[in-house]
N, C-alpha and C positions, 0 to 999 in steps of 0.2 A: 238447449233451444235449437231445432231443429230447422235448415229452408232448404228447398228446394234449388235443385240447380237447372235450369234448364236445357243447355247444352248437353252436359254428363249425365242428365235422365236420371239421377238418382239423390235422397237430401242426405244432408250435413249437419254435424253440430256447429254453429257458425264459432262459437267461443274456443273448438278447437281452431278450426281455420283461422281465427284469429289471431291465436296464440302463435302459430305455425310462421305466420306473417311476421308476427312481434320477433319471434326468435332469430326467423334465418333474415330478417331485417339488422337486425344487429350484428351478425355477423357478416352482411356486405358490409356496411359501414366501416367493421372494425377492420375486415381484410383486402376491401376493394373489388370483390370478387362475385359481385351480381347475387350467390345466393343462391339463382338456381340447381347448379347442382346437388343442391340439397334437396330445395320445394321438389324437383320434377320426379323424385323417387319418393315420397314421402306423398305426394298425394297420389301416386298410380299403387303404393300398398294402401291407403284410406279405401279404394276402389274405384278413384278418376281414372278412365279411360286414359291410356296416354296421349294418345292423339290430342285429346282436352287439354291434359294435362300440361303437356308440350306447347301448344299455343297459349293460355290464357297466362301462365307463370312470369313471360315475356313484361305482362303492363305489371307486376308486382315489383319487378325490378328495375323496371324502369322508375318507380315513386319509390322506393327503397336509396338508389343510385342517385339521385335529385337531391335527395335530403342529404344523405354522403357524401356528392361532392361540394353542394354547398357550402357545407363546413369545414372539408380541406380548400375548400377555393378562398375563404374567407381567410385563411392563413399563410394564404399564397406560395402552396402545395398542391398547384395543378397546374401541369405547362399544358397551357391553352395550344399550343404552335406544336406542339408533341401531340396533344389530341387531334386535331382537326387534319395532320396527314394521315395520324391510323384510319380515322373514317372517313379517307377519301379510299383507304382500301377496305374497313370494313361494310362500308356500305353496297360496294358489290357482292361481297362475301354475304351477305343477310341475304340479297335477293337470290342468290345459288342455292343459298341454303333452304329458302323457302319453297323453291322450285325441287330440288332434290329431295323433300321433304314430301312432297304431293306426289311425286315419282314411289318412293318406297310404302307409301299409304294406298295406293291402287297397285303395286305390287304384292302387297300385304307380308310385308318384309318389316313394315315400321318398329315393333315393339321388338321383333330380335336384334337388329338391329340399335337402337336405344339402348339394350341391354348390353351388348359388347363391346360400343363404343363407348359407354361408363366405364366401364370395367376394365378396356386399354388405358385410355386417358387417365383416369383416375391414379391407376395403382402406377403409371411409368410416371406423370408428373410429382404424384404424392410422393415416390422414393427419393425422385433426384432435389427434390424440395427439403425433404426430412437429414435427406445426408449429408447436402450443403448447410443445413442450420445446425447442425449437432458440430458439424467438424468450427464454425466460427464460435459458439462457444464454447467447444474447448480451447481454442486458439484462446479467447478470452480469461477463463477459468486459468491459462497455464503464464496469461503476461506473455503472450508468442503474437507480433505484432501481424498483421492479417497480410497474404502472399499476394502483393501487384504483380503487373504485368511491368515486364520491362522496357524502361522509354525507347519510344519506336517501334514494337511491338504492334502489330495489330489483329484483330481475326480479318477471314476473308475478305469481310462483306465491305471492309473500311474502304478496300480499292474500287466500288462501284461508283458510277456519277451522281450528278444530283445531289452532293452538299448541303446539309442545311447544320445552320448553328441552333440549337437550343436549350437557351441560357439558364432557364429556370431548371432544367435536367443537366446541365451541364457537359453536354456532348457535343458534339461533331460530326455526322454522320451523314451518310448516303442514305434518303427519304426511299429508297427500292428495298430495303427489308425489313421498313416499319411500315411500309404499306401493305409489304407480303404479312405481315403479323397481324395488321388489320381485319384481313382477307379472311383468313383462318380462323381469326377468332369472329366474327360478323357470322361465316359458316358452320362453325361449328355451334354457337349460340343460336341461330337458325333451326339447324335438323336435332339437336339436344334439347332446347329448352331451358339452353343456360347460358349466361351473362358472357362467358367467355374469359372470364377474369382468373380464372384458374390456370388459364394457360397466358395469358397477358401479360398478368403482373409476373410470373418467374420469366418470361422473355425479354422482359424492359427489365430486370435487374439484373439477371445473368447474362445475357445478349449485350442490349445495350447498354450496360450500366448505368441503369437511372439509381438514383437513391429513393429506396426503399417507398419512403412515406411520398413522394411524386409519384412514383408508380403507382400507390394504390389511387392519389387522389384523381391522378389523369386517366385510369382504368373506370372508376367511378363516372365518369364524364364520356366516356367511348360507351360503355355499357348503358347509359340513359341514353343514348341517341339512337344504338342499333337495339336498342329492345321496343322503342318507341316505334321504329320503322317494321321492327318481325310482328308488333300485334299486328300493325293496319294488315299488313300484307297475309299474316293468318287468316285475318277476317273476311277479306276480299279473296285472297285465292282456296284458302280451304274449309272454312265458316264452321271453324272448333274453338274459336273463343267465347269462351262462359264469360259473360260482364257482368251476372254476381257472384261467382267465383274469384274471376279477378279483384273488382269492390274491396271486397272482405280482406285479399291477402295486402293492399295498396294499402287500408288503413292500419294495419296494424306494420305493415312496412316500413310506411314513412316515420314514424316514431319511434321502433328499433333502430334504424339506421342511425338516427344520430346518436342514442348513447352510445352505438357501436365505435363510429367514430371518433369520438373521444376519447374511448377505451384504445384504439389502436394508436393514437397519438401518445398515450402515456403509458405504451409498451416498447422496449428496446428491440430490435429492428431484426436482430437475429432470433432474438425470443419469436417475434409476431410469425416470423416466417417458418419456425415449427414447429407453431401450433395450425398453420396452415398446409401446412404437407401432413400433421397428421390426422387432421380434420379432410379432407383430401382422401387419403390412404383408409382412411374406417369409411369411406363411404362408397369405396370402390370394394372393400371385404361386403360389405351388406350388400349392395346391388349382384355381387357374384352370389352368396349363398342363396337370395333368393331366384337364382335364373335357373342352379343345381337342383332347388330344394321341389319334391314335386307338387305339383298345384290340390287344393282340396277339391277342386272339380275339374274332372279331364276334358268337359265341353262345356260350352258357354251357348249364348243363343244372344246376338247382334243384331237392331233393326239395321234393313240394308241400307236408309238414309245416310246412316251414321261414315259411312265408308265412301259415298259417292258423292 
């Protein structure tokens, strides 16, 4: 069943995009991790524009991420007080991102650009992701108890000011490098077209050592705010948000997300995290082979509305 899209100027099977919605809704859920990095390569090979693509993915995760943190919030698996400093940095980070975003679209820099920053991101977080879960379960596998840190101990960042305690993550920490995490990931979810959870959730575990399942649910909860704030801001500053595009991927969103999270509550914590670095890792080999691969037409023909 075919509809148009108006935005991306061209129709869809909506049962696919449906589907698409259902899938990579379940897997924010299950991993905390917005999702888009999956939708925003996955509708620009369908043949969405990315420009489109890039804006309108935003409001899918943001109704994806609602449903997901709901249901770790309901378990009280989200530090509220760990959210709401990321997004006093990630909410600058959105509005950078947005504006840098409108910069490399009138450069006509966008689409290369999208493509090799997948393809960094991706493949350096999905390694360090993959190699840190493998080596905890073999730790497991061997009965070899898991390596702390020694009392006293700290990384740099522990001697910054600005202390806050946060009980439900159970840390201690200087609010100046989980705002700088904010920042980054607000931006980067911005000019990509994705949730930012991919680089989040391994910063609050590895970084700040949160536990696992607060990471993804407080991730959940960052990612519904700053994707809420990149559609308005898409719409108003560069008007490539398709609203039946979005529609379509929100309803099948929100009903993935929660079997997803279910499913990641009743996975073990070193498992979840690498299936996430390889989920991660195959999606930065795909965006790489199609950037080498050469295109079946060497010219295209673009109304110039589309770009101004």
């Amino acid at each position: 069943m075919p509809i148009y899209l108006p935005i991306a100027e061209l129709p869809v099977n909506i049962f696919l995009i449906l589907g698409l919605g259902l899938a990579i809704g379940f897997i924010s859920g299950m991993f905390g991790i917005g999702g888009g990095f999956l939708m925003t390569p996955l509708l620009i090979l369908l043949g969405i524009p990315p420009a489109v693509a890039v804006a309108s993915v935003p409001s899918h995760m943001a109704a994806a991420s609602f449903s997901g943190a709901y249901s770790y919030g309901r378990k009280r698996l989200l530090d509220m007080g760990l959210g709401l400093v990321l997004l006093s940095g990630a909410m600058l980070g959105t509005a950078s991102g947005v504006w840098f975003f409108a910069l490399l679209r009138r450069a006509g820099q966008l689409d290369l650009f999208i493509a090799l920053a997948y393809i960094i991101l991706l493949s350096v977080v999905g390694a360090l992701t993959t190699a840190e879960s493998v080596r905890a379960i073999a730790r497991a596998w061997r009965g070899t108890p898991p390596i702390l840190r020694r009392p006293g101990t700290h990384a740099w960042f522990h001697g910054l000011p600005l202390k806050l305690r946060f009980r439900q993550s159970r840390i201690y920490v200087s609010a100046i490098p989980i705002m700088m995490i904010g920042f980054v990931a607000g931006f980067i979810g911005a000019v990509m077209g994705v949730g930012g959870g991919f680089l989040l959730v391994p910063a609050l575990i590895y970084l700040m050592r949160v536990p696992t399942t607060v990471a993804v649910g407080t991730s959940l909860f960052l990612t519904l705010v700053t994707m809420l704030v990149a559609t308005v801001l898409h719409a108003v500053e560069n008007r490539t948000v398709d609203a039946m595009l979005a529609l379509v991927l929100m309803t099948g969103g929100v009903f993935g997300a929660q079997f997803g999270a279910r499913a990641g509550l009743a996975i073990r914590a070193e498992q979840l995290r690498l299936l996430l670095g390889l989920i991660i890792i195959a999606v930065g080999v795909r965006v790489a082979a199609d950037l080498v691969n050469p295109p079946a037409e060497l010219f295209s023909v673009v109304s110039k509305e589309i770009w101004e």
